[in-house]
N, C-alpha and C positions, 0 to 999 in steps of 0.2 A: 433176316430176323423177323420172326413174330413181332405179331403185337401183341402178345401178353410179354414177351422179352423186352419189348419196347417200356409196356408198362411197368415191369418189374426194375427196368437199368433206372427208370425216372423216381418208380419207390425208393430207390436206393441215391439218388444224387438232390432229391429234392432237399431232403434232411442237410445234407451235405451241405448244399448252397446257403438254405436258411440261418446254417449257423454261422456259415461263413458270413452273409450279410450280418446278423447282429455282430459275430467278434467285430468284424469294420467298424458297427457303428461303436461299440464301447469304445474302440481301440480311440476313434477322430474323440468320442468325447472326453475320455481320459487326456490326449494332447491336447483339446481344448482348455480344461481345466489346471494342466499342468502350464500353460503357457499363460492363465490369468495369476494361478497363481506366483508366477515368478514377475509377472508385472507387480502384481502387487505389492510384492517383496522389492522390487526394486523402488518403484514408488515409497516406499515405506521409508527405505533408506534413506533415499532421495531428499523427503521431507523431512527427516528426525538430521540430515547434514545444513538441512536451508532456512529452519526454524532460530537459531540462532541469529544467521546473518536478517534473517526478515525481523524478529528483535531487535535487535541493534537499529536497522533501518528506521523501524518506528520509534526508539530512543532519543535517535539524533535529528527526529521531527517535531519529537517533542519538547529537546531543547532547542532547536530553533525555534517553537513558539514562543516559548518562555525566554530567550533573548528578544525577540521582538514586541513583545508585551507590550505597551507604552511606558509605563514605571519603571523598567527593570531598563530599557534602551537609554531613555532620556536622562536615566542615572549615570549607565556606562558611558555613555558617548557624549562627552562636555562639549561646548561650543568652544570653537579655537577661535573664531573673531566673536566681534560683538552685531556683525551681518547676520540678519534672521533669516536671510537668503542662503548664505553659506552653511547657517547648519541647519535649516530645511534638507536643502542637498546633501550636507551629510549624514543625516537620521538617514533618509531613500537612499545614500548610498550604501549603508552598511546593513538597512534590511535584505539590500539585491545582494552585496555581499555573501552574506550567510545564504539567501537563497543559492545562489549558484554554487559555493560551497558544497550544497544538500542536494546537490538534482539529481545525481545517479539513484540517491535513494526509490525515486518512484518506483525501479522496476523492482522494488521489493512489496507494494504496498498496489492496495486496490486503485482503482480510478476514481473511485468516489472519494477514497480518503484525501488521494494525491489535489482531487479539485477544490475539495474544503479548508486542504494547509495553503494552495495558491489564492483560494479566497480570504483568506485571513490575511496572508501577507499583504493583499490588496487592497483592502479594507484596510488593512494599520496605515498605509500608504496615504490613503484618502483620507484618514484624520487628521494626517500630520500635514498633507496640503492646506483641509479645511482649516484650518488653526493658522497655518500660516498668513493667508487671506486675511486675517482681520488686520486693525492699525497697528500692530505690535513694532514697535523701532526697532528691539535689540535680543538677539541670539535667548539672553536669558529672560525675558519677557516673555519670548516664542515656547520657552522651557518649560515656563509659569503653568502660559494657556494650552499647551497641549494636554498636560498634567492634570490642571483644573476642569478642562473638556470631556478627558475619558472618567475622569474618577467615577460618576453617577453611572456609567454607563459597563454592561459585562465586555470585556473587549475581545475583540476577534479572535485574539490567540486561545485566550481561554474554553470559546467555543469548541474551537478545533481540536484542541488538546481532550475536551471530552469526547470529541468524536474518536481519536484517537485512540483515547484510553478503553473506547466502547468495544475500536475495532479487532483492538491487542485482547480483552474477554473474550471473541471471539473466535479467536485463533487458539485458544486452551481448547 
């Protein structure tokens, strides 16, 4: 073979390859795009089946704030003796109550939210110790000054329940 036949077979296969390279590359980037969009889609899905149950989640967080309230507890939960010991322990025992009731919910919710509902509970904790601390003899005494302690003050749950409410806006 010549080399102008050389050069004429290369005239003739250069074109060939070139276009073969680009179809390739359309070919990868149309599957590239065909493969996000189907993530997407399933993602899509995904989320419009989990948005519910993540509602829910943050609903029954925000009635546990609102049972644990100070007001709303100390209402629901009479003292059975006249020991302020015994229903200190049991206010703390019926907030840990509902908390463990609620715990699967975190893996529905942020970490920041999940730490702000465990700091409320916490905090309600500590008021109800605080109160107990002082001279009070008797269960309904301890009822009194829990009551009288938080009124002035915004209580925990209610902070939290806004953060919560902040973080359910957004999730729309």
């Amino acid at each position: 073979m010549s080399g102008e036949a050389i050069l004429q077979m290369f005239g003739f296969l250069l074109p060939a390859v070139v276009t073969g390279v680009v179809a390739f590359y359309f070919f990868k980037l149309h599957t590239k795009n065909e493969d996000g969009r189907r993530r997407f889609l399933l993602h899509k899905e995904a989320q419009k089946n989990a948005l519910p149950i993540r509602l829910q989640a943050y609903e029954r967080m925000a009635l546990f704030l609102e049972r644990i309230a100070i007001p709303s507890l100390v209402v629901r939960v009479a003292p059975k003796t006249a020991d302020k010991n015994a229903y200190e322990a049991l206010l703390i025992k019926s907030i840990e109550n509902e908390f463990d009731h609620n715990l699967s919910q975190q893996i529905y919710m942020t970490d920041e939210c999940w730490n702000v509902i465990k700091a409320a509970k916490s905090a309600t904790i500590q008021m109800i110790r605080k109160a107990a601390m002082s001279e009070t003899d008797s269960a309904d005494k301890l009822r009194e000054d829990i009551l009288t302690e938080t009124m002035d003050k915004q209580s925990p749950s209610s902070t939290a329940l806004s953060f919560v409410k902040k973080e359910i806006g957004e999730i729309w």
